[in-house]
N, C-alpha and C positions, 0 to 999 in steps of 0.2 A: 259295360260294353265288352262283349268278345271279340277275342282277337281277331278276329275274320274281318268284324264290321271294323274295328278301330284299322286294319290295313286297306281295306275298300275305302275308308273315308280320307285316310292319308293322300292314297294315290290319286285320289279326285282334288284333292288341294292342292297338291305339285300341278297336276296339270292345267289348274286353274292359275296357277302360280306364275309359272314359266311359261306357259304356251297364252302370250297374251294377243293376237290376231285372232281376232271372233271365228273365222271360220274354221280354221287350225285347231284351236280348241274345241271347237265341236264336234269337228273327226276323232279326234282325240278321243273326247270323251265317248265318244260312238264304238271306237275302237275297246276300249278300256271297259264297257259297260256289257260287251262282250265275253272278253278274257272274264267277267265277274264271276261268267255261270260255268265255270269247268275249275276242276279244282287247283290247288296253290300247294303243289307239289315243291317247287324250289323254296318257297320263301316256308313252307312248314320243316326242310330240311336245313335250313340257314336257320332258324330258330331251335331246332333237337341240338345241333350242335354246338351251338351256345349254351343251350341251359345244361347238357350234359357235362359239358365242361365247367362247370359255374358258375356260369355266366349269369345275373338278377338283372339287371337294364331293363325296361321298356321300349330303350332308343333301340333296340334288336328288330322290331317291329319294322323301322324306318328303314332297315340293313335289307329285312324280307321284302319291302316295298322296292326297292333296288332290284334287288335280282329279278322279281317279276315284271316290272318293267324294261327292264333289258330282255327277258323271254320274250316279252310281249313282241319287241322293234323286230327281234328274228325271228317270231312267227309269222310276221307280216311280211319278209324278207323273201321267206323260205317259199310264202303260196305266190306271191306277185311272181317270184323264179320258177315255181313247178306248175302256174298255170291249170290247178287240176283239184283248187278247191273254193266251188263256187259261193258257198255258203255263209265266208266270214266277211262282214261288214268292208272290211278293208278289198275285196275283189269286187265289189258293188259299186267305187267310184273310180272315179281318173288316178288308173297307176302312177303316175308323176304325182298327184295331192297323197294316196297313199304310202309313197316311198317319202315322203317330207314328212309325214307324220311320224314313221318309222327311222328315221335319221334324230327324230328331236325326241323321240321316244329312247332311245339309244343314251345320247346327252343328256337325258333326266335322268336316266339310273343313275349316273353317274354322279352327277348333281346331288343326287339324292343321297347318295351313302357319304359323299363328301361334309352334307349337312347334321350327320349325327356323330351325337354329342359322344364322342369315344375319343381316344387318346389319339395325337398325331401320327403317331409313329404304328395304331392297329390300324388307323381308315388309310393310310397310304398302303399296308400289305392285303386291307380286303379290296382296295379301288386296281393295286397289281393284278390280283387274282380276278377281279371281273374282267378286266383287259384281255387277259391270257386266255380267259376262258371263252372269250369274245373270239380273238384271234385262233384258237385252235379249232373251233367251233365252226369259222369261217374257212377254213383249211379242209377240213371233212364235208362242207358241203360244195364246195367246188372241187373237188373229188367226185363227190356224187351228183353234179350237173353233168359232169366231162363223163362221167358214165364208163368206164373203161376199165371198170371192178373185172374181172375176171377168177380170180381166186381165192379160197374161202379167207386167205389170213388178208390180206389186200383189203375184202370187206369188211372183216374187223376194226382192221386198224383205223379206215374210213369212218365208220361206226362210233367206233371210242373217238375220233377226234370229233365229230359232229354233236354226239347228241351225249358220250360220257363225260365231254367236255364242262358240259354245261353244268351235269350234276357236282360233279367233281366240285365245283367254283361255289355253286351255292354252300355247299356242305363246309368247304374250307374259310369261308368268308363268315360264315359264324363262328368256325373254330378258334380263328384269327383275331376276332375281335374280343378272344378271353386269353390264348396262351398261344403260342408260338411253337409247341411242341405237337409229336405224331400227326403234322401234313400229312407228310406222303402217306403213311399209313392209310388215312382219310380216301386224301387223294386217290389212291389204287381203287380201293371201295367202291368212292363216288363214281368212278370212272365206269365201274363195272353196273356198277345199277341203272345208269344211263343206255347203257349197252343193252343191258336186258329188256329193258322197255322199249326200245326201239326194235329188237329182235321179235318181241311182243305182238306192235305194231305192224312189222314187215309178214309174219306169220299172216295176221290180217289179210294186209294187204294182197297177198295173193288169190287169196278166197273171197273177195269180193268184186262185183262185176257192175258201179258205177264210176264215174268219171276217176275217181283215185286208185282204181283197179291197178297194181304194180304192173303186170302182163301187159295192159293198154300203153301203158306207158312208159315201154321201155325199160323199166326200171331194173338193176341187176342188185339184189337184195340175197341172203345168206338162201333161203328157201328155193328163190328162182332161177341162183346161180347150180343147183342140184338138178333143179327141175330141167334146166336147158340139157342136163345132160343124161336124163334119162333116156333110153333107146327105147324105141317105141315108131311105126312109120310117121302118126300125126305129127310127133316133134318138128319134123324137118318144115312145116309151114314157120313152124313157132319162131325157130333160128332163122327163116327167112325173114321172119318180120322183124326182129330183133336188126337182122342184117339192114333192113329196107329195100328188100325183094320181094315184101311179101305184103298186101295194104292191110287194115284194122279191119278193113268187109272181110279179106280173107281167112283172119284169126276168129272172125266171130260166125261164121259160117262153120265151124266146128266146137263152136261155144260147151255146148253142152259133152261132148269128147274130151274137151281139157277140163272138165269141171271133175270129170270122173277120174281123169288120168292125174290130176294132183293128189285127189287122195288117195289113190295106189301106188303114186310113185316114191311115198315114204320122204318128200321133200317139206311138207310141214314138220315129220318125225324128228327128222334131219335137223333141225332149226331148234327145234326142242332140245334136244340133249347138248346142244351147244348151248341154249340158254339154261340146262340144269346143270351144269357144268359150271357156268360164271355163277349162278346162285351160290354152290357150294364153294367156290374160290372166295367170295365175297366174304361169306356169313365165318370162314375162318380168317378172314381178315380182320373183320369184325370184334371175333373174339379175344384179338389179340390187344384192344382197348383195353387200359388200365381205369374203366366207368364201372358202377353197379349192374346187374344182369338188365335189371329191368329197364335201363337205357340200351342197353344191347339188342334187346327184344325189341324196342323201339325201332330203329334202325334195321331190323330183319325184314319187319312188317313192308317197308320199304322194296326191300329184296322181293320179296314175296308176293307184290303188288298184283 
């Protein structure tokens, strides 16, 4: 059995496990059979770091099942809060049954890494570590609810706590459960890969024009915080709508004028060289690992996503 399927078949057991009211468990697994078809970015980066460090166990698997279930609770967290993405199983029923799902989704990671068989003293510094990574995570995105990013470091730092958080924990939580040395190293790394993919994303997000459109939705992301300041006359609609002077008919009523003026305005450009800037900060992070190359390589691949 590959790993994939032995971690798909784990998390369907927990949830069969713990989640014992029939209906609960059937969101659940509804939810869960979802996350199946996109990929297991945390829990294969909780695994690189284990095995690079030495780590031989199986119960690693059960470590990765953890942390995807904990992504899972604040993916479903993150869209019930930003209302703007109609697509995932969990915005299809009663927000109140979704966020219960997501509350005990949260308590099974936890559960879950509590359950493998590692030493007392690693599962208490990886269950720290998902915590933190929980709590910083939650920190960055009530930042980014309240909306009041204004400046390009203010976004970062927002950024790094939301979503490098996360990386960050995965990455440490298998380091953890082999040796105790070069966190922070990790840590800084992880942090930074998290950053980049979401900088990735926001990149996107500007450039597209359905319901998760950044621009529609107010959003003040690395890209659209350049963008608002391009000089240009149409901007001034843009900042009023941002303001709420200005309605969504008004901003799309010149749809096609901001389509062209983002790619002139050098504000995707913008976005980029701060993400190839954290790439190259990272991969000499990286390099500073006492591993063989080809674990390093590993770990780039990541960067390089």
């Amino acid at each position: 059995m590959n790993k994939r399927m032995s971690l798909e078949q784990f998390m369907r057991g927990k949830i069969n496990q713990y989640f014992i009211q029939s209906h609960l468990r059937a969101l659940a697994t509804s939810f869960l059979e979802y996350k199946l078809t996109e990929s297991f970015i945390f829990s294969d980066l909780t695994r690189l770091h284990y095995q690079m460090l030495g780590g031989t166990s199986q119960e690693i698997e059960k470590a990765g099942a953890a942390v995807e279930l904990m992504v899972l609770a604040l993916d479903i967290y993150d869209d019930l809060q930003d209302r703007d993405n109609l697509d995932v199983p969990w915005s299809q029923v009663d927000p109140a049954q979704a966020l219960n799902v997501a509350i005990g989704l949260q308590s099974l990671s936890i559960a879950t890494l509590d359950d493998c068989a590692f030493s007392n003293s690693s599962r208490t510094r990886a269950m720290r570590y998902l915590n933190h990574g929980i709590l910083r995570s939650v920190n960055g995105q009530h930042t980014d609810l309240l909306n009041y990013v204004n400046e390009e470091e203010d976004c970062l730092h927002m950024i790094r706590n939301k979503s490098g958080s996360l990386i960050a924990c995965a990455c440490l939580i298998g380091a953890t459960l082999v040796t105790d040395e070069h966190h922070e190293l990790i840590a800084q790394y992880g942090q930074s890969i998290g950053t980049i993919g979401q900088i990735r994303n926001d990149i996107k997000g500007i450039s597209r024009w359905d319901l998760r459109n950044d621009l529609l939705n107010r959003k003040r992301t690395l890209p659209i915080l350049y963008f608002l300041d391009h000089d240009h006359p149409i901007m001034q609609i843009v900042r009023d709508y941002y303001e709420g002077y200005a309605s969504q008919t008004d901003l799309l009523s010149i749809k096609n004028q901001i389509i062209d003026l983002i790619e002139s305005s050098g504000s995707k450009q913008y976005a980029e060289v701060i993400l190839r800037t954290l790439q190259y900060e990272a991969k000499e992070l990286i390099e500073k690992l006492p591993i063989e190359q080809e674990w390093k390589q590993k770990i780039v691949e990541f960067v390089e996503l």
